[in-house]
N, CA, C and O atoms as CSV, one atom per row, in Angstrom:
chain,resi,resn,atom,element,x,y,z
A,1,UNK,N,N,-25.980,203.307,187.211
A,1,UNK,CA,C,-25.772,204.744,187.184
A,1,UNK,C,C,-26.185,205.338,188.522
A,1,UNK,O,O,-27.293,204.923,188.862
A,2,UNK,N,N,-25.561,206.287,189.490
A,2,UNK,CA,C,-25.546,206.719,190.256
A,2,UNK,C,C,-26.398,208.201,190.301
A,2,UNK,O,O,-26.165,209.191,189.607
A,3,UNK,N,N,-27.362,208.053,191.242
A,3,UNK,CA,C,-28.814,208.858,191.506
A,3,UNK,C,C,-27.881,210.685,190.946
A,3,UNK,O,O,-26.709,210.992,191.163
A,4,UNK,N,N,-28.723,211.337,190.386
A,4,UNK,CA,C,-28.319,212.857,190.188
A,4,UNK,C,C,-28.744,213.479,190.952
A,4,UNK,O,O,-29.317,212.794,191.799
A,5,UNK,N,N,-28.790,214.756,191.182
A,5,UNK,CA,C,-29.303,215.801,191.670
A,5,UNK,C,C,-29.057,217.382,191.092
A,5,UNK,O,O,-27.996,217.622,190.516
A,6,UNK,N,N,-29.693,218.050,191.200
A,6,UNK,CA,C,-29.078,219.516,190.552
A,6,UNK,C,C,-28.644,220.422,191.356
A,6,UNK,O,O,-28.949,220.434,192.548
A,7,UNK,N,N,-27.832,221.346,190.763
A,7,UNK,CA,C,-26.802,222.421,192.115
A,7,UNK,C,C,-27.981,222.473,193.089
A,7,UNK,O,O,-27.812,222.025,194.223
A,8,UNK,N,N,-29.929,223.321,192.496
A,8,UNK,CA,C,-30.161,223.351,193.869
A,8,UNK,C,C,-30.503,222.523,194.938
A,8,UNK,O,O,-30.742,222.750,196.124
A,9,UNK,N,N,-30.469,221.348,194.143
A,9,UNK,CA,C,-30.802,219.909,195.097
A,9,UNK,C,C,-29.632,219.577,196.099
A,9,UNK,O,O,-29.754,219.173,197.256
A,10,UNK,N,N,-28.665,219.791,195.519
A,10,UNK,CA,C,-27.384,219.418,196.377
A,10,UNK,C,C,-27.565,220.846,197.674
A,10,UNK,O,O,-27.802,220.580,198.852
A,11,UNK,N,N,-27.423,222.115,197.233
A,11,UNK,CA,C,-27.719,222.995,198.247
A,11,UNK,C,C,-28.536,223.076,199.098
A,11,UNK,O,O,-28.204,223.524,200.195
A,12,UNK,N,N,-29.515,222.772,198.912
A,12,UNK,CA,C,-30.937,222.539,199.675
A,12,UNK,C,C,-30.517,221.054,200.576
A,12,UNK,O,O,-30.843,221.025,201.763
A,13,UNK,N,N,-30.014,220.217,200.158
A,13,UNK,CA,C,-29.892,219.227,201.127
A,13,UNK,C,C,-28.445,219.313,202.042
A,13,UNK,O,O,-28.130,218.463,202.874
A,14,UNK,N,N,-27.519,220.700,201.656
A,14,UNK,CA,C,-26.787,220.542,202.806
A,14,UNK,C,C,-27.211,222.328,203.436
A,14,UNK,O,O,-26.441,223.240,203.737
A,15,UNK,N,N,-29.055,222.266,203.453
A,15,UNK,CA,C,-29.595,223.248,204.112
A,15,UNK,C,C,-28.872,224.632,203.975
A,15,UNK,O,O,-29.047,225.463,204.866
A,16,UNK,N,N,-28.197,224.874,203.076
A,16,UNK,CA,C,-27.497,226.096,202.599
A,16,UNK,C,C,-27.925,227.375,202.030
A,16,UNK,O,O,-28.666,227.211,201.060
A,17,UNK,N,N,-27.761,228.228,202.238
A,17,UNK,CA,C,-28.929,229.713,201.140
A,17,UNK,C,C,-27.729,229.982,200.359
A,17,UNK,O,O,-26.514,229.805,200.442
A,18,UNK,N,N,-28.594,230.490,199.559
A,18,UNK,CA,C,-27.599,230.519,198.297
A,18,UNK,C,C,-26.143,231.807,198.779
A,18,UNK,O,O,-25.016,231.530,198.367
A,19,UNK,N,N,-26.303,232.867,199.468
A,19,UNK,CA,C,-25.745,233.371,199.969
A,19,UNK,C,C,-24.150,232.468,200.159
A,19,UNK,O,O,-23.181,232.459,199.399
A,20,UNK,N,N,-24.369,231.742,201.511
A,20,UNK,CA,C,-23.373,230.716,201.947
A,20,UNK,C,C,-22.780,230.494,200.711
A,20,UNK,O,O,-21.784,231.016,200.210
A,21,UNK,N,N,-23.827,229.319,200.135
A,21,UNK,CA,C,-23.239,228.849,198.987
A,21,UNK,C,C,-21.711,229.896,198.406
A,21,UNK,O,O,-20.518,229.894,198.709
A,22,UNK,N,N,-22.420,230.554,197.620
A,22,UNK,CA,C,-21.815,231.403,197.014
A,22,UNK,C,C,-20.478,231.810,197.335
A,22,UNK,O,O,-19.564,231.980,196.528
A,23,UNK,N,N,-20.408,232.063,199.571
A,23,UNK,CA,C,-19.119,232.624,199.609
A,23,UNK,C,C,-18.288,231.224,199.671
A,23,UNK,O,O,-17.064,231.323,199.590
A,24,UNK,N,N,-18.693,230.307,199.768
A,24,UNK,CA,C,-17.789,229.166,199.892
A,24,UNK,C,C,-17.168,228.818,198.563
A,24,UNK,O,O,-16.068,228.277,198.451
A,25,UNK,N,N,-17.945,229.165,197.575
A,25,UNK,CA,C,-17.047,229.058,195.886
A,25,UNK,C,C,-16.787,229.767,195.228
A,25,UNK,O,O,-16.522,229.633,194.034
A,26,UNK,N,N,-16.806,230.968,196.053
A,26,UNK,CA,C,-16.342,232.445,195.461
A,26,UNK,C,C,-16.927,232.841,194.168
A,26,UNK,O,O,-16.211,233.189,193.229
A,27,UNK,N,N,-18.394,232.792,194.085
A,27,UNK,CA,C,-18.807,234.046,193.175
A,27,UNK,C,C,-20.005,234.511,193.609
A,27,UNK,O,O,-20.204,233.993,194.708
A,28,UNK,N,N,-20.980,235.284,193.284
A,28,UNK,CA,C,-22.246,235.776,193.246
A,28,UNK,C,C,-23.316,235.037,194.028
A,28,UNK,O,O,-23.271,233.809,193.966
A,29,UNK,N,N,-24.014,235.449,194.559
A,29,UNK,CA,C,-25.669,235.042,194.968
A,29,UNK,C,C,-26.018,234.534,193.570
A,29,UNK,O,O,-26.415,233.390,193.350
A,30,UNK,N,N,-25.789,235.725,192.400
A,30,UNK,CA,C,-26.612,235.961,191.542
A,30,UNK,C,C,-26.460,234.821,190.400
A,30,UNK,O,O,-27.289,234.456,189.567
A,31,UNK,N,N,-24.886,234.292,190.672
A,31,UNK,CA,C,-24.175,233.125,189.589
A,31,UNK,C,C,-24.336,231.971,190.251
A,31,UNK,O,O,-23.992,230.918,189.715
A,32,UNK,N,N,-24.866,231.995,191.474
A,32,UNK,CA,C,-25.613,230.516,191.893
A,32,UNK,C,C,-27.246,230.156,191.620
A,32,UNK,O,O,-27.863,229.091,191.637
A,33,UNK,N,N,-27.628,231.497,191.370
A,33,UNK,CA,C,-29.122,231.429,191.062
A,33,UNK,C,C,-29.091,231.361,189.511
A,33,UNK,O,O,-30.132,230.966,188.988
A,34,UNK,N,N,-28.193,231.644,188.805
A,34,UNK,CA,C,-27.946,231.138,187.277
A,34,UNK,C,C,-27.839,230.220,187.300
A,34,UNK,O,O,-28.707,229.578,186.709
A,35,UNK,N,N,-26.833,229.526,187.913
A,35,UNK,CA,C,-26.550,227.922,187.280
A,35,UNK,C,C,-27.443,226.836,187.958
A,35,UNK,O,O,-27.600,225.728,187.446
A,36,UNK,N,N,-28.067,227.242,189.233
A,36,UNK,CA,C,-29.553,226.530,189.140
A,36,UNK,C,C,-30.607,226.892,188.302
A,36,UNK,O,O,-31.741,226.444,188.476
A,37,UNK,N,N,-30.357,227.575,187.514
A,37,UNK,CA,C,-31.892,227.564,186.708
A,37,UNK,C,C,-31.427,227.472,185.486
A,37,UNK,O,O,-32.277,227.719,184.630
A,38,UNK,N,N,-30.185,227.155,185.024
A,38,UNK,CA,C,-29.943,226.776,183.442
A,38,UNK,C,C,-29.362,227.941,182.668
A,38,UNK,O,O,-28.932,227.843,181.519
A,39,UNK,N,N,-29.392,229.569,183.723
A,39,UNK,CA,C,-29.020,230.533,182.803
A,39,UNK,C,C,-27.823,230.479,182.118
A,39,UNK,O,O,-27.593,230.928,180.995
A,40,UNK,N,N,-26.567,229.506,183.373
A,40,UNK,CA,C,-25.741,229.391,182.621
A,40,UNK,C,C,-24.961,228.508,183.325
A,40,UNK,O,O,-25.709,227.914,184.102
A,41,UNK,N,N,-24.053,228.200,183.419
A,41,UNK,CA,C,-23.023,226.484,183.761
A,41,UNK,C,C,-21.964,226.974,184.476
A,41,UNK,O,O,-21.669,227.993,183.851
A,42,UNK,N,N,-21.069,226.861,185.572
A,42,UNK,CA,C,-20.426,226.640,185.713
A,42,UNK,C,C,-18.797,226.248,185.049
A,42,UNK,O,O,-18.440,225.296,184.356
A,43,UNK,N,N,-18.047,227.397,185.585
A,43,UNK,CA,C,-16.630,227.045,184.721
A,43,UNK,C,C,-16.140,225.973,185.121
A,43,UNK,O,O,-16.427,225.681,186.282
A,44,UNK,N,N,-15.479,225.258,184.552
A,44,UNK,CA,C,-14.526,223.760,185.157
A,44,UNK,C,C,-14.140,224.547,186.218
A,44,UNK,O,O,-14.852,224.379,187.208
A,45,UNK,N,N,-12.957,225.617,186.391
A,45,UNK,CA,C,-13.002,226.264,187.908
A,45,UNK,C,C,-13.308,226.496,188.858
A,45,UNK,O,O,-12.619,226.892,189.798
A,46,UNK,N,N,-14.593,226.263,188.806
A,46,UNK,CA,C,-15.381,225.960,189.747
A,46,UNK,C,C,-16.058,224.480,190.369
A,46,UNK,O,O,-16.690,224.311,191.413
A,47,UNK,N,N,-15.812,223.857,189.699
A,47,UNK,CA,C,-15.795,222.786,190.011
A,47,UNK,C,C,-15.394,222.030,191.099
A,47,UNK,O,O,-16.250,221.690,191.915
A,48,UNK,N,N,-13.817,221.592,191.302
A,48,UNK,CA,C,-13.879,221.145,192.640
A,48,UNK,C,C,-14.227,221.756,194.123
A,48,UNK,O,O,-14.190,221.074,195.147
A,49,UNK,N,N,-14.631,223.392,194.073
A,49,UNK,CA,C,-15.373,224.056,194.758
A,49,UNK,C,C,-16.392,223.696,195.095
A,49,UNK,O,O,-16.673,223.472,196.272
A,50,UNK,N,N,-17.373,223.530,193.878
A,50,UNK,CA,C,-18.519,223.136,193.965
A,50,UNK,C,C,-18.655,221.663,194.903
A,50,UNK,O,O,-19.001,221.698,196.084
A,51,UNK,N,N,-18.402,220.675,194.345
A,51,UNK,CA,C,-18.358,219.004,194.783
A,51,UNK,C,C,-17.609,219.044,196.484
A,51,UNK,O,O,-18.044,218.276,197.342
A,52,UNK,N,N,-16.610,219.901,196.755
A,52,UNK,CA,C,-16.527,219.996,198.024
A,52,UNK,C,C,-17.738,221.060,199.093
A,52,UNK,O,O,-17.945,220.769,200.271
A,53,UNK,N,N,-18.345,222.147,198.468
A,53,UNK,CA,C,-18.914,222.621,199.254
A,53,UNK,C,C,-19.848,221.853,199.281
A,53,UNK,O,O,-19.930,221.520,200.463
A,54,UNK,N,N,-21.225,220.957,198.277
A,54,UNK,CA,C,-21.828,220.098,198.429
A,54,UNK,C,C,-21.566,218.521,198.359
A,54,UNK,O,O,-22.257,217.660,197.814
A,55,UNK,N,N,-20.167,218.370,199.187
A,55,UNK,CA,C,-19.598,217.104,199.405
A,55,UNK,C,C,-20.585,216.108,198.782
A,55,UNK,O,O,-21.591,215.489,199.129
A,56,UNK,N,N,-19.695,216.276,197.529
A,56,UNK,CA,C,-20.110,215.233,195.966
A,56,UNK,C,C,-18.647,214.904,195.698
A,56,UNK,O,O,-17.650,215.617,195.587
A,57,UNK,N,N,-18.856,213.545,195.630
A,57,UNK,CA,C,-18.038,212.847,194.718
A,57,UNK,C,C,-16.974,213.382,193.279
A,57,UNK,O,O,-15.756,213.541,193.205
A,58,UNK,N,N,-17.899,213.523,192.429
A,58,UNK,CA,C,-17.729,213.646,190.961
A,58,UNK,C,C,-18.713,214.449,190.579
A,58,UNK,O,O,-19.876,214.498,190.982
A,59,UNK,N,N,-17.969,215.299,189.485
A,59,UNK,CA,C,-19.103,215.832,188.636
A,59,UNK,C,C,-20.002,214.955,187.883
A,59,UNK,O,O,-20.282,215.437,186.785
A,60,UNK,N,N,-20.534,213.842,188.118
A,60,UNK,CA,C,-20.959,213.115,187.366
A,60,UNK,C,C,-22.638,213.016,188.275
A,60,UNK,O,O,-23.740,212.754,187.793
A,61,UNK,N,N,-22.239,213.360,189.805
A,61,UNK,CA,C,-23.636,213.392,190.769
A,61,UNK,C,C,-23.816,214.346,189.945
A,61,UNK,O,O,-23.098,213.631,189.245
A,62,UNK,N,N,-24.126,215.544,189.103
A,62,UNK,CA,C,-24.588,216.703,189.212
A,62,UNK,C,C,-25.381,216.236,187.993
A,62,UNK,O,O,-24.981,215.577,187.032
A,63,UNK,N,N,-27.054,216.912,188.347
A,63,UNK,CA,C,-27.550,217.266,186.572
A,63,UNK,C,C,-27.940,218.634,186.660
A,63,UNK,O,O,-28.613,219.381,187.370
A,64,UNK,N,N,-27.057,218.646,185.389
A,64,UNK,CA,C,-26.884,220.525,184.932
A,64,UNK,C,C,-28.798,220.925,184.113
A,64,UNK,O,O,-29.137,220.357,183.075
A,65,UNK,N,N,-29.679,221.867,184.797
A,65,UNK,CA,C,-30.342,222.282,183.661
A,65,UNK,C,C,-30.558,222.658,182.859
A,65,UNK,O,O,-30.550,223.889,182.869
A,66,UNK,N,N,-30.944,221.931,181.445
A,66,UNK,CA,C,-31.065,223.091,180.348
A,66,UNK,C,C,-31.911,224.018,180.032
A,66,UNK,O,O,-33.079,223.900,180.403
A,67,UNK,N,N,-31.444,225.274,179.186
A,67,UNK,CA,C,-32.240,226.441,179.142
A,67,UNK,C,C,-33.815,225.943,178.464
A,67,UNK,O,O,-34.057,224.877,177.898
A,68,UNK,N,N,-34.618,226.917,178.691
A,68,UNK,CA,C,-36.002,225.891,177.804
A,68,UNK,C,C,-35.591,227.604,176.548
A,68,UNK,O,O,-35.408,228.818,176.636
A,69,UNK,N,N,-35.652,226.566,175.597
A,69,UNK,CA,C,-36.450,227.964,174.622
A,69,UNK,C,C,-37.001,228.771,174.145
A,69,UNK,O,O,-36.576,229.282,173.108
């Protein structure tokens, strides 16, 4: 099985602020600081956005966090 990382692990290692991030996959500061912290996931639409702005493979590098209760 091939090592994971989470959206902000992948961002942080291609030295990115969430800002950047954001305009490169077209949504929010605020919907990148969600889906690193579990508030909420990512549409499939976003997806090959995502894996190209943090030149990933597959959605399969990614671990999504879950919400705590």
């Amino acid at each position: 099985m091939a090592h994971q990382i989470t959206l902000e692990q992948a961002r942080m290692l291609k030295k990115m602020s969430r800002k950047e991030a954001a305009e490169r996959i077209g949504v929010s500061q605020n919907t990148i600081l969600n889906w690193e912290t579990g508030k909420s996931y990512p549409s499939v639409f976003y997806i090959p956005a995502i894996l190209k702005t943090y030149e990933l493979q597959s959605i399969n590098d990614l671990l999504f966090i879950l919400p705590e209760n």
